[in-house]
VOBA-1610 file (N, C-alpha, C; in pm, whole numbers, padded with zeros to 5 digits, always signed):
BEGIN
Unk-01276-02135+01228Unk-01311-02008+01168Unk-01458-02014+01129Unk-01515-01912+01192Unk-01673-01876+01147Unk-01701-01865+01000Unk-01802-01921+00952Unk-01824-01907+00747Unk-01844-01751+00753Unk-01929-01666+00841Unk-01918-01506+00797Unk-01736-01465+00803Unk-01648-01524+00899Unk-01552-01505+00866Unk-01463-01519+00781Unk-01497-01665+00718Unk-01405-01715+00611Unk-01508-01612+00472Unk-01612-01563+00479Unk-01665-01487+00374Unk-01585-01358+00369Unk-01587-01288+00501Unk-01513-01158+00511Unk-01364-01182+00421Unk-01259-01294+00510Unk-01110-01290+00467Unk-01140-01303+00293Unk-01219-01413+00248Unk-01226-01457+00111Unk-01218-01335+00052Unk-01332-01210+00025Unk-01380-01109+00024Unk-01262-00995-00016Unk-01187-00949+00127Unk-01077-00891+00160Unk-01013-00931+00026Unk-00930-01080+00054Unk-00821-01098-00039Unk-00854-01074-00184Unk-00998-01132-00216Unk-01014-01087-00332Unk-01036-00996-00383Unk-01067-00871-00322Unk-01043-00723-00337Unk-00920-00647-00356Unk-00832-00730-00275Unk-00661-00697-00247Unk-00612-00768-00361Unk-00645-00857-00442Unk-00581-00975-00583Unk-00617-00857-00669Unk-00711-00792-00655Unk-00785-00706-00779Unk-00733-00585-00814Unk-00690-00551-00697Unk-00657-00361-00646Unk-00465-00368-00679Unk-00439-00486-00664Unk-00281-00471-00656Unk-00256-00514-00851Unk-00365-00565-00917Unk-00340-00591-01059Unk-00347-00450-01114Unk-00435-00373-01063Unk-00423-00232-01127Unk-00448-00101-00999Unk-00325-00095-00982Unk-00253+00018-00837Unk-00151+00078-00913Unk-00153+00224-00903Unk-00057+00325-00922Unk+00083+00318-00736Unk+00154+00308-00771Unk+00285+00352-00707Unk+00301+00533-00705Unk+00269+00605-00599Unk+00278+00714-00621Unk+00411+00790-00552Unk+00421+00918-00573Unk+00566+00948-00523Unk+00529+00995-00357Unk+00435+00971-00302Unk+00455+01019-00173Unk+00240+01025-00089Unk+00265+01051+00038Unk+00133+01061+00078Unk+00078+01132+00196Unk-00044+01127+00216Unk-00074+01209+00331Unk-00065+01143+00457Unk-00079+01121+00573Unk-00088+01059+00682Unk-00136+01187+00832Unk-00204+01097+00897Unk-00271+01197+00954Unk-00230+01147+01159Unk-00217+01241+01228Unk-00162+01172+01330Unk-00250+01223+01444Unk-00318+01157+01531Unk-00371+01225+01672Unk-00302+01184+01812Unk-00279+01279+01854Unk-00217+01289+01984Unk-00364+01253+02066Unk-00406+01165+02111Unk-00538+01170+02225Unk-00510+01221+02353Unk-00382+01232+02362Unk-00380+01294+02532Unk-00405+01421+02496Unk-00391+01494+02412Unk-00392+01647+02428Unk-00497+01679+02312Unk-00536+01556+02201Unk-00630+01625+02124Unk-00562+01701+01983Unk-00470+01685+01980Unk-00417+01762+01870Unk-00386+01644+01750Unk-00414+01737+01624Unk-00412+01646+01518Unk-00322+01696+01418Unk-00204+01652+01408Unk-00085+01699+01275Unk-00123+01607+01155Unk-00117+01680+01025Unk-00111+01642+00883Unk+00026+01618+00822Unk+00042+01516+00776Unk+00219+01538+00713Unk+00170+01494+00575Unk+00240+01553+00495Unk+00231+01547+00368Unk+00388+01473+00351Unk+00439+01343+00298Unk+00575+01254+00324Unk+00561+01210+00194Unk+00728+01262+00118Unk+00746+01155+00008Unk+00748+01028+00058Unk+00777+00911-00053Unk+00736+00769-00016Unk+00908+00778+00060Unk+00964+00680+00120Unk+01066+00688+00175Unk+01084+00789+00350Unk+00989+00901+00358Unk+01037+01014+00456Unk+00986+00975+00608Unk+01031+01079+00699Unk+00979+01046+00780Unk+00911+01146+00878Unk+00847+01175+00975Unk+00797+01243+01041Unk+00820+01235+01215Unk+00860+01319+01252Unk+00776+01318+01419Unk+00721+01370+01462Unk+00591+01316+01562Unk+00518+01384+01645Unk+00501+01371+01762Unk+00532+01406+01871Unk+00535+01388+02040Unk+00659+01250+02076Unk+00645+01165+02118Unk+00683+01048+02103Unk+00677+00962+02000Unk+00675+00966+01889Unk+00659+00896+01788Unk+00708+00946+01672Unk+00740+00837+01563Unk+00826+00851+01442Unk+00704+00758+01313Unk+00656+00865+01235Unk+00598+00785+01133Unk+00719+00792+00986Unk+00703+00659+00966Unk+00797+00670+00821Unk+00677+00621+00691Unk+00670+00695+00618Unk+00575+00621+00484Unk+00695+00599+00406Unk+00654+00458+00379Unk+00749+00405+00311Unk+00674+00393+00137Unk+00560+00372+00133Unk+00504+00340+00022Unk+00352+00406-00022Unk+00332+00385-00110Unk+00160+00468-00138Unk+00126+00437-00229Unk+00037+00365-00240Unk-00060+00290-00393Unk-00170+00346-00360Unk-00217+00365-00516Unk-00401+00405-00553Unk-00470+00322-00700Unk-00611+00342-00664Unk-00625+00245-00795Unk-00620+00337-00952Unk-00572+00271-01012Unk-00571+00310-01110Unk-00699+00400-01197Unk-00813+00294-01175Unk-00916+00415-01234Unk-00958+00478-01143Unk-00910+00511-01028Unk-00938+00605-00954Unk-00827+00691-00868Unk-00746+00777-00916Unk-00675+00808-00860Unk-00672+00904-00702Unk-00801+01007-00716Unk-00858+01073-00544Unk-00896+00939-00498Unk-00898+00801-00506Unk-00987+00698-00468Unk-00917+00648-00323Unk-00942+00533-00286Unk-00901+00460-00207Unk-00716+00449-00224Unk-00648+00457-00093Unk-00525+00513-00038Unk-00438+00410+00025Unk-00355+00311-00016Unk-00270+00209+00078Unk-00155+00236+00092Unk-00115+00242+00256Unk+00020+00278+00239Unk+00088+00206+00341Unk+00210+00152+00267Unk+00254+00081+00411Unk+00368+00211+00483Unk+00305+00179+00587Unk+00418+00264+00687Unk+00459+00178+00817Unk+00534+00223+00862Unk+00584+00199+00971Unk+00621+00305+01109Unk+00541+00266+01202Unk+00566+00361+01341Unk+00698+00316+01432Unk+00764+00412+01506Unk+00838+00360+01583Unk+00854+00448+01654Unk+00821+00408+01836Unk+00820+00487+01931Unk+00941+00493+02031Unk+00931+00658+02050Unk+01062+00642+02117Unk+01101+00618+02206Unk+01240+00543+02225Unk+01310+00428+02308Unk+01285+00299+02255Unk+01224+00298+02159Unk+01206+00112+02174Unk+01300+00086+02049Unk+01295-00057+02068Unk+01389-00092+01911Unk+01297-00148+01863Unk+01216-00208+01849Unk+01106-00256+01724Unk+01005-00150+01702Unk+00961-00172+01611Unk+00806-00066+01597Unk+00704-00126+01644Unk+00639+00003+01650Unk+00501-00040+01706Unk+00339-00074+01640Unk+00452-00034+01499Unk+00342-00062+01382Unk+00421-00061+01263Unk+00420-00193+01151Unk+00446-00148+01072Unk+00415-00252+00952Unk+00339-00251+00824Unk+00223-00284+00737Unk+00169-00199+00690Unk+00036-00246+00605Unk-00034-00190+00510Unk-00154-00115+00613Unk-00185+00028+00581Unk-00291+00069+00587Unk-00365+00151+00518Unk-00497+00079+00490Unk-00591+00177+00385Unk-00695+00250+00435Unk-00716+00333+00341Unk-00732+00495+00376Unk-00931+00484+00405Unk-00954+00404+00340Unk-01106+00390+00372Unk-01157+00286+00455Unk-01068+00241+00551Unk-01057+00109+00657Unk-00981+00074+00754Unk-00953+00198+00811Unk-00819+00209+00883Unk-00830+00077+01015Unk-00935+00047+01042Unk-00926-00055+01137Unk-00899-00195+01071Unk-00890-00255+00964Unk-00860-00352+00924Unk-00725-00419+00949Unk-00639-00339+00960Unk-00477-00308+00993Unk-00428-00181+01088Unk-00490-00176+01246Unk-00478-00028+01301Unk-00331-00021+01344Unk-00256+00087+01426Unk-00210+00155+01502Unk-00271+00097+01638Unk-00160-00026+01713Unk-00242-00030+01886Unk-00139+00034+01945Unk-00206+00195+01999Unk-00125+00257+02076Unk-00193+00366+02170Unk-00155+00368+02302Unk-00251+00374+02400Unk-00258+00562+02438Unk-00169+00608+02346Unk-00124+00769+02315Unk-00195+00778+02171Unk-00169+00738+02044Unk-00150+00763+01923Unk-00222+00706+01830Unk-00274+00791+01727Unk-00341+00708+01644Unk-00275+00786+01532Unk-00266+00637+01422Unk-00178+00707+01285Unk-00297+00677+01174Unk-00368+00712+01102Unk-00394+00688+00952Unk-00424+00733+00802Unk-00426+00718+00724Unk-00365+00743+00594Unk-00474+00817+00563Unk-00480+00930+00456Unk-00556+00994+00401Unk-00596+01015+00234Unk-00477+01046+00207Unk-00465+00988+00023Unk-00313+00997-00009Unk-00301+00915-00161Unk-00166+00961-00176Unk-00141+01088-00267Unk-00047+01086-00297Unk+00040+01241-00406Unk+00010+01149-00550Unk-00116+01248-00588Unk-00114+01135-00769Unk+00018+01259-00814Unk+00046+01355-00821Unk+00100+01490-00953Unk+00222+01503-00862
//
């Protein structure tokens, strides 16, 4: 492992040790979905638990944290994708709302990522 790399992961985690000591649990979140073959972009607004479909695909948000002193702030949510016909997903972990490539969606139709959660 490269030292700019072991700086980055160090970095990461210690941002993630910090953010999870003071994170709100919220009741639900936004998620944002693009179809690239056709260009079209659906918004779902999903309690934590729900689920969505769009074209071939099933987004479930399962969860939605924000930081505490910032509640419009930075957005983590784990979800999970699952496309149809398959039995495993095709995504499913943490993704945050100001870094969506850190943890993406690899899908050669679809891109899924988070926008904010439901503070009210």
């Amino acid at each position: 492992m490269t030292v700019v790399w072991r700086s980055f992961v160090a970095l990461f985690l210690s941002a993630s040790a910090s953010f999870a000591q003071s994170a709100e649990t919220a009741t639900g979140g936004t998620l944002r979905v693009l179809d690239k073959t056709n260009g079209t972009v659906s918004d779902f607004d999903l309690a934590s638990g729900q689920s969505a479909q769009k074209g071939l695909i099933s987004v479930q948000l399962r969860e939605c944290r924000y930081p505490t002193s910032n509640p419009t702030g930075d957005a983590f949510a784990l979800i999970t994708v699952r496309a149809q016909g398959a039995n495993d997903p095709v995504f499913d972990g943490w993704m945050i709302a100001s870094a969506p490539a850190l943890n993406a969606l690899e899908h050669p139709r679809y891109d899924v990522w988070v926008l904010r959660c439901k503070t009210s």
